[in-house]
N, C-alpha and C positions, 0 to 999 in steps of 0.2 A: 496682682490679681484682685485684691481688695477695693482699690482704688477703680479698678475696670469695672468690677460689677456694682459699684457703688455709683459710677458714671454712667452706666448703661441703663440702671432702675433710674436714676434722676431723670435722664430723657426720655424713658418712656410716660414718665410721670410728667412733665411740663410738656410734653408732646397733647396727654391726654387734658389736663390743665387750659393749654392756647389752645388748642382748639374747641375745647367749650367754654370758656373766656372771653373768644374774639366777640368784638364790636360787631352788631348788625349794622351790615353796609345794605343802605336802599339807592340804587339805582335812578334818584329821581328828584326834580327841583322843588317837589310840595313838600314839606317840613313833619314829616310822619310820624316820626318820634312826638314829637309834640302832640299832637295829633291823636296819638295810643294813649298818651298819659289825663286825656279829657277826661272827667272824673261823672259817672253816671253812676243809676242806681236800679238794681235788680234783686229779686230776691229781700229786703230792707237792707240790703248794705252797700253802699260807696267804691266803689270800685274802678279802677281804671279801664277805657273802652279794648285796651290790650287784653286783658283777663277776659272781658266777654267776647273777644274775639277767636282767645285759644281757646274755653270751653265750648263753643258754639262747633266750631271747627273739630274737636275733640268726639264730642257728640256723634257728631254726622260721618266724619272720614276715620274716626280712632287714628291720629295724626294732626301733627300742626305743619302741614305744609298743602301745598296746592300746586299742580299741576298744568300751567295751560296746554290749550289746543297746539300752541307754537313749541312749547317742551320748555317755557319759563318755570321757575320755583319762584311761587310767591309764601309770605308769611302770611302767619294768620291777619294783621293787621291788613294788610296789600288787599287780601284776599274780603273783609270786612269792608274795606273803603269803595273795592266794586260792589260788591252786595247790595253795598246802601244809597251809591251814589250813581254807579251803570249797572245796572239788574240784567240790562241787555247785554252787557260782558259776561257778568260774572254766569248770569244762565247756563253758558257754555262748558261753567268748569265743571270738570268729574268731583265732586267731592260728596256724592252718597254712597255710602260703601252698602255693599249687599254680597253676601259671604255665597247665597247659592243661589243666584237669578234664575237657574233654570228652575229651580222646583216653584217658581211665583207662576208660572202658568201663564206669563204674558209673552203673549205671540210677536217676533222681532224686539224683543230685549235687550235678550241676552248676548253677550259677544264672546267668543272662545276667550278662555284666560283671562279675562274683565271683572273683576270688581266692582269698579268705581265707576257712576255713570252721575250723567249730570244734568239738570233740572230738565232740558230741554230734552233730554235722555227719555225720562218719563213719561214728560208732558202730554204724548197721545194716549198715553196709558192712564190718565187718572181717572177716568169713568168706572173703571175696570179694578184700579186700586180700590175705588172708593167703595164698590158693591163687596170686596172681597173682606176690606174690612169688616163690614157691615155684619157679615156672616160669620166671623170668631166670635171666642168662648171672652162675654165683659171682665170674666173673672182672671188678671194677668197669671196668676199663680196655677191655674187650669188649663192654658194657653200650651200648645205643642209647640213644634220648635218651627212650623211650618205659619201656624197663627202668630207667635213672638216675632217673626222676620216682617210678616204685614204689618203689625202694629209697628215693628220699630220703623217700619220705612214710613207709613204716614203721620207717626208723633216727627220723626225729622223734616219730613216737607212742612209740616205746618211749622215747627219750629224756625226753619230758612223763612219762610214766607212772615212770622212775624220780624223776626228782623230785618229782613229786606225792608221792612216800610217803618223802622222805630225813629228815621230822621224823616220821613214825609209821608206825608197820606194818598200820593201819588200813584197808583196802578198803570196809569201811561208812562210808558220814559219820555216821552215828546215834553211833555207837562213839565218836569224837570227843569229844564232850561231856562224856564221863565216862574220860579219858585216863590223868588222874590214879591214877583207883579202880581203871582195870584194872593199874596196874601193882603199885599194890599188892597185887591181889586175886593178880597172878600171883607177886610173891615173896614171899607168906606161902603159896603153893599149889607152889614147888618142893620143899620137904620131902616134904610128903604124898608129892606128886604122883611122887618118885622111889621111895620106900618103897615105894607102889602097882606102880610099874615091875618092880622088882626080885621082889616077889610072884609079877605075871603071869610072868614070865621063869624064875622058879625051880617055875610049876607051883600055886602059893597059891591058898589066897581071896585076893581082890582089889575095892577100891571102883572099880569101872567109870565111875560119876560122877566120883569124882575124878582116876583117870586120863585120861578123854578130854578132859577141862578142860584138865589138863597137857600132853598130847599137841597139844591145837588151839594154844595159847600156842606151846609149839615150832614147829609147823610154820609158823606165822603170821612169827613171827621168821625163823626161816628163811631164810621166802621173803624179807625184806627185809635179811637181811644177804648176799644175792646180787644186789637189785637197786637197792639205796638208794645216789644217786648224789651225797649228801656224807657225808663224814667229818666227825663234827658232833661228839665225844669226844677229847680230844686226851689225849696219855699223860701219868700222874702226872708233876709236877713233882719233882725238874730235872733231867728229863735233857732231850736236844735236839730242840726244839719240831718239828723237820722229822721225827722218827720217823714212822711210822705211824700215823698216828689211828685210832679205829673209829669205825662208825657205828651208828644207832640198834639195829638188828638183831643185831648180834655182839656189843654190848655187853650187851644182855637175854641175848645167848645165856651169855656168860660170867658170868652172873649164878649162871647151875647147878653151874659149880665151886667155887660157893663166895665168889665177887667180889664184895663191896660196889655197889650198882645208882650210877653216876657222876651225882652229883646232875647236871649236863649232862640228861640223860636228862630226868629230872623237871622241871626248871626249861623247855626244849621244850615237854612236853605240860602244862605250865600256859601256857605260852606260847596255844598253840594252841588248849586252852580257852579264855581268855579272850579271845581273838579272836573266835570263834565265838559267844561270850555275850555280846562287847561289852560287857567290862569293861577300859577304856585303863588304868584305874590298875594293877589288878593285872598287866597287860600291860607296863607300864611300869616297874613293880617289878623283874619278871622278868628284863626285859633289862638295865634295870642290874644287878641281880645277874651277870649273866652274863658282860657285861663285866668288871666289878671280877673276877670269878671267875680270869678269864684274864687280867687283867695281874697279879695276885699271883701266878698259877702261873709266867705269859711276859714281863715287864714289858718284856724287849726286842722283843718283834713288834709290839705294840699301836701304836708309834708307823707303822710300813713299811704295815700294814692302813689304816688313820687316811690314810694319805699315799692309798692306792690309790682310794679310797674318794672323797677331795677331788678325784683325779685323774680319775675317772669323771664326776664334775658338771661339771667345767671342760670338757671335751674339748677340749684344746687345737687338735687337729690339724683338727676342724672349724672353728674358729676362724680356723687358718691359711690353711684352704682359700678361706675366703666371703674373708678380706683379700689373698689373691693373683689372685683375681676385681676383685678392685676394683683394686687396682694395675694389672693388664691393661688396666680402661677406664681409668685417669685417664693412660696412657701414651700410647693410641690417641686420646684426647683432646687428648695434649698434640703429637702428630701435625699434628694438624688447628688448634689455635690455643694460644696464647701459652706455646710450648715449656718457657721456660725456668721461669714459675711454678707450670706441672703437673707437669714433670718432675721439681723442688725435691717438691714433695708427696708423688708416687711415692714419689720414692726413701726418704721417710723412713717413708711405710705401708710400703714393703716392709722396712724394718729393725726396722719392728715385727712383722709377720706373721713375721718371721725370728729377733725373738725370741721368739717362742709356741711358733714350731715347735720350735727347742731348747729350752725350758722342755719342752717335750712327752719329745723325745727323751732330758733327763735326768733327767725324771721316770720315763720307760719304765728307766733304767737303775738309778735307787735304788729302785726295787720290784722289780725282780727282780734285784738284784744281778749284774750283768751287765755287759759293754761292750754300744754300742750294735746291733749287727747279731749277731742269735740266729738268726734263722728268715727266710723270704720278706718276710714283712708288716714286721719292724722293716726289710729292708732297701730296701724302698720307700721308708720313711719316710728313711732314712740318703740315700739319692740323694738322695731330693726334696732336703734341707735339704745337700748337699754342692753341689749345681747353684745353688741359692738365693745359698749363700757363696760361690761363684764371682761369677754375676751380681751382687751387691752390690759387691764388687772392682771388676770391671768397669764398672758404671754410676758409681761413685766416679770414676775416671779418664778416661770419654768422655763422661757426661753427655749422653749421645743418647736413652736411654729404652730403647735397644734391651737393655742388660743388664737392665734392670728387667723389661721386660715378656719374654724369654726364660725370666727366672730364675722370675716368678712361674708363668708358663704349665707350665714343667718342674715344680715346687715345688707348683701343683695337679695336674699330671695324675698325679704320684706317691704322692700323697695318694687321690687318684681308686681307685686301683689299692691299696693300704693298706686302702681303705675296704670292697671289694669281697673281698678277702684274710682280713677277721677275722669274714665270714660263717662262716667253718669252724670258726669257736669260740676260744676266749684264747688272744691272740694272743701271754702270757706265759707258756707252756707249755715246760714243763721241758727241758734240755736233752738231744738224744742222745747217747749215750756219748762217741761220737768226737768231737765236738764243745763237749761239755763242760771247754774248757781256758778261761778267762779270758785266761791271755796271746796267744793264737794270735787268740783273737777280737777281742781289743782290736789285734793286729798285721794278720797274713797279711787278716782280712777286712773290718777298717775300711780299708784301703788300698786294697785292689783295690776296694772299692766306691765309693771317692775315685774312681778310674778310672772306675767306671761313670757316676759324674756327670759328672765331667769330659766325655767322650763325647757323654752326650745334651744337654750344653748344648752344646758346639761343634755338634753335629746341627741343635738347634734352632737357632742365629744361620744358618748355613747356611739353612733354611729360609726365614730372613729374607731373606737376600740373594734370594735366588730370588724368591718373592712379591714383594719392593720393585720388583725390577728390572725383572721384568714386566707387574707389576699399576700401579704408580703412576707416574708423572712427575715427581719431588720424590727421586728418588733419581741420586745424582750420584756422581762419581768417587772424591770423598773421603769419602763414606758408603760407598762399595765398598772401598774403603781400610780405614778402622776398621773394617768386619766383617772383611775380611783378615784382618786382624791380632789381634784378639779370635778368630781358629777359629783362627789360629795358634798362638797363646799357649796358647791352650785345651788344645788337641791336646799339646803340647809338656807340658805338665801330665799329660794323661789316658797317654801314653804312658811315663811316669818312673813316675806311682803303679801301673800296672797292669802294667807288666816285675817290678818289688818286690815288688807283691803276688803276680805270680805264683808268684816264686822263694820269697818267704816262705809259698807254702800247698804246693808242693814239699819245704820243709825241713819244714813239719806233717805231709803225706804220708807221709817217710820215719822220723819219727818216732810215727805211730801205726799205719801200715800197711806198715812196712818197706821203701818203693820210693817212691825219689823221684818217678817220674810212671812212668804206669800208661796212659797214654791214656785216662781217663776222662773222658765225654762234657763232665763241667763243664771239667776242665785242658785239654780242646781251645778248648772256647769262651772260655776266660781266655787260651790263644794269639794264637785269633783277634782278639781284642782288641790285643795290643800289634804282631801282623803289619797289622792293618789302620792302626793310626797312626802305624806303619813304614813304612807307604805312603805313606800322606798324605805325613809330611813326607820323603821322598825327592821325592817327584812334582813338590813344594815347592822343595826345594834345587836337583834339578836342571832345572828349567825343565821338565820332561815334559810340564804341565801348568797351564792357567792358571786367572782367577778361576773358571769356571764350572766346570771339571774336578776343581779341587779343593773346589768345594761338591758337588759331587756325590759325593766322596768320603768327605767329613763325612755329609753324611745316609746314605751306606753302611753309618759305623762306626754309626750309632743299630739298622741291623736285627743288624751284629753283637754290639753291645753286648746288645741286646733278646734275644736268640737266646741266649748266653753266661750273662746272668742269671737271666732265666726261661722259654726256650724249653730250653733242656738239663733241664729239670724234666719239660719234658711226656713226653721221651722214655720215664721208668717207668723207667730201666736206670739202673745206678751207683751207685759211691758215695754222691754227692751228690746224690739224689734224693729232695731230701725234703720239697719244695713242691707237689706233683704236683696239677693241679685239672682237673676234669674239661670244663668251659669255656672253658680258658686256649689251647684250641689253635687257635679261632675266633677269638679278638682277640689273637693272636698273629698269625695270618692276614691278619686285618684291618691291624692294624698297618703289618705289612711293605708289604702295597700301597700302605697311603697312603704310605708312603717310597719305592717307586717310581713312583710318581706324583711325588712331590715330585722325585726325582732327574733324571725326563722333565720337569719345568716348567723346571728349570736350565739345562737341555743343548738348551733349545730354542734356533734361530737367534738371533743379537741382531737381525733384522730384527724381532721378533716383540715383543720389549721396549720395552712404550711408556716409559720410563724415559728420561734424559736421556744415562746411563752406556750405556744397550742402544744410542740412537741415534749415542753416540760412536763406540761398539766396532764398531755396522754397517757406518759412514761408512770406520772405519780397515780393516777387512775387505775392504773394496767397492774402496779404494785400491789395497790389496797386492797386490791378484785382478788390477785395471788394470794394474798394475806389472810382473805377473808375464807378465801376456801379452804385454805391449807387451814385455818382455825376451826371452819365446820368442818372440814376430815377427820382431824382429832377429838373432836366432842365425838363423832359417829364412834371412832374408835373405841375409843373408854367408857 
């Protein structure tokens, strides 16, 4: 039987493994892979065209997949490379998602059961979009949910529309085809084309043909060096590859003073033609050239792009997520029958799932050169896998399942929230000023968010005790015992790293903002953190409080932990206000009730605990109460 359930947890684990492992197979003779890994720049940072493809996609459909008309699954990439290169394909695909079309008030929209609708979907609707905008509240945090659905729908049409044109400034698709010719046609036509200028301006004859040629060429540019949403031109070599790129549009524009046109430029709309003509060879030429182009210019990026790129196919953290599901059931199975060889199992998927997840997390840190917690979304990911390494510790020394299935349930539901976090687009996005220290962030904020997990696991075992105690009958004195003393220990950890962290974003404070604490909403919530498991262990030490009062304490600190980490975000004020989501204040809501809830199942009677430990504590209650009266009987007496 050992062996059985020891073979049955392996395959479900390498089942879950291959199939989020497997190679993307493309369907096609142009060289795509390659292709994805072209190295452009958004936001100041370098990044593979793969990455801008899944947050783009991300954005607009919350999903990286695409749909066509014929019932294909394209990837983000497939789905990028019509975008930019047949606008008149991709037009057709569903990928604006709109949660409640009928409340937009646009007549013939909406479709029963539809969500997803696609550009051309719109397209007779945009006069109507645009007036309706026009009419919400500028202020987004004032916005109802009926105003947030306008504006999200027309920040993503403009967002589609600048990338549709970040490799040409074409508005026809006819134009397309002959990409090549127009560029040449326009920089053997800037000479004229200014001589002509200078003419009209000084009062001449003048070729009107050939100035409105040149004239259209400008304006057409332009318009796409104000709306083209990569930097796809990187600056002469050598100086440092993070300069300023330009994009297609300011680079043609610079072509008038006189600038050599950036073969970059040309090798693109050969790109793009041969896409469109379905030609893979010369498509594939191209991009190896391009390639090769930029490691001889940057030889040091090519490998950080390459890494980002592997890292997007793997997706570790979904990985982690589907194997912290499975450790959950093989625990609750190990619950129910032959403890010790499911528990064995467990524990060793979850040291796998824990090492993904850090594979994740120091992959997320040598692509953006960073410690591990930048922004909201990496610090999600930093609890989950800090609660993870707690529970692993722990299930190593009690061997009950409880650290195991604590640590995976904490380790998804933080992933859960990660996952929902990098809808808002890359989630590697450059650092703000003040926050741009490497030492402060590898100190004052990898610690105190030590704290944060620490917290929500202690929360979570709490949570344990209480459901065991009155949901089951198989929970007994010395399983109350080891959870004790596991939200003990726990607490006693979350309490040391979050006093440190405190004081260590105090010493940040006073050295970027001149004052060591300021009362801002976040340093009150990192307070509140080391005052609430100040509590705890006082309540602890001096008997104030016993098992049920101090779980009820633990799951207290998870609403102010919750509150502290990303409920000081929703507030819109401070400093450190820089995760701010327009949804967050609903399941932040939510949240907190189910933790009072959870706090009311604790603090119920122990008559009410079918449990073996509840029937104890009843029995010994029911005693004291007998004891206590039969004592006041006797003082009335005498």
């Amino acid at each position: 039987m050992k062996k059985l359930i020891y073979i049955i947890v392996g395959f479900f684990t390498l089942l879950i493994l291959g199939y989020g492992l497997r190679p993307t197979a493309y369907d096609s003779a142009f060289d795509i892979d390659s292709f994805s890994e072209l190295p452009v720049q958004v936001g100041g940072r370098i990044k593979p065209i793969d990455s801008v493809a899944r947050n783009t996609l991300l954005i607009l459909s919350a999903r990286q997949k695409v749909v066509t008309p014929e019932g294909e699954k394209l990837s983000p990439i497939e789905w990028f490379m019509d975008l930019t290169m047949r606008p008149e394909v991709a037009d057709t695909y569903r990928v604006f998602k709109i949660e409640f079309p009928d409340d937009l008030g646009l007549a013939g929209l909406a479709e029963q059961g539809q969500r997803y609708y696609s550009f051309n979907d719109l397209l007779p609707h945009f006069e109507e979009l645009r007036r309706l905008h026009g009419e919400i509240n500028p202020e987004p945090k004032k916005r109802s949910p009926y105003e947030q659905q306008i504006a999200d729908l027309n920040d993503g049409l403009m967002l589609y529309h600048r990338v549709m044109h970040s490799l040409h400034p074409v508005g026809d698709a006819a134009r397309l085809d002959s990409l090549v010719d127009e560029y040449q046609t326009y920089t053997s036509l800037i000479g004229p084309g200014l001589a002509e200028l200078r003419k009209q301006q000084a009062g001449e004859d003048y070729d009107a043909k050939i100035l409105n040629a040149f004239i259209f060429f400008g304006d057409e540019y332009l318009k796409l060096s104000k709306t083209a949403y990569l930097s796809l031109v990187p600056p002469p070599a050598p100086v440092d590859p993070l300069e300023d790129w330009k994009n297609i549009g300011l680079e043609l524009l610079d072509v008038m003073r006189g600038d050599a046109l950036s073969p970059y430029v040309t090798s693109y709309a050969a790109l793009t033609m041969s896409y469109r003509l379905d030609q893979p060879e010369t498509f594939n030429t191209e991009v190896a050239e391009l390639r090769q182009r930029f490691i001889a210019d940057f030889p040091s990026q090519i490998g950080r792009v390459h890494y980002e790129r592997v890292f997007n196919n793997l997706q570790p953290f979904y990985l982690s997520m589907q194997l912290y599901v499975l450790v959950f059931l093989i625990v609750c199975a190990s619950w129910l029958r032959w403890p010790k060889e499911f528990g064995t199992a467990a524990f060793w998927v979850l040291l796998l799932a824990f090492v993904i997840h850090t594979f994740g997390l120091v992959s997320r840190m040598y692509i953006q050169g960073r410690p591990p917690v930048t922004n909201l979304y990496s610090s999600a990911v930093f609890v989950g896998w800090g609660a993870v390494l707690l529970g692993v510790f722990i299930e190593k020394f009690y061997k009950n399942g409880i650290g195991a299935a604590m640590a995976s349930l904490v380790g998804f539901s933080t992933l859960i929230v990660a996952h929902h976090l990098a809808m808002s687009g890359d989630t590697l996005e450059m650092m703000r000023a003040v926050l741009d220290s490497n030492f402060w962030l590898a100190t004052h904020v990898v610690v105190i968010t030590f704290g944060y997990s620490a917290m929500f696991l202690a929360g979570a075992l709490a949570l344990v005790f209480g459901i065991l105690g009155v949901f089951t009958k198989g929970f007994n004195k010395e399983t109350a015992r080891s959870l004790s003393g596991m939200v003990y220990g726990i607490t006693c950890f979350a309490a040391l790293f979050s006093l440190v962290g405190t004081i260590l974003g105090g010493i940040w404070a006073d050295q970027s903002w001149g004052r060591f604490w300021g009362w801002d909403p976040k340093e009150n919530g990192a307070l509140m953190i080391v005052v609430m498991a100040a509590i705890f262990l006082h309540a602890r030490w001096g008997g104030i409080c016993k098992e049920r009062g101090l779980m009820a304490l633990a799951i207290t600190g998870n609403i102010i932990t919750a509150w502290s980490w990303f409920g000081t975000n929703l507030l819109g004020v401070g400093l450190h206000s820089y995760g701010f989501t327009d949804s967050g204040f609903l399941w932040m809501m939510g949240f907190v009730l189910s933790q009072l809830v959870f706090i009311g199942l604790v603090l119920l009677p122990y008559r009410y605990w079918r449990s073996e430990f509840g029937r104890e504590k009843n029995l010994k209650d029911r005693k004291r109460i007998l004891i206590a009266a039969e004592e006041s009987e006797e003082a009335s007496v005498s």
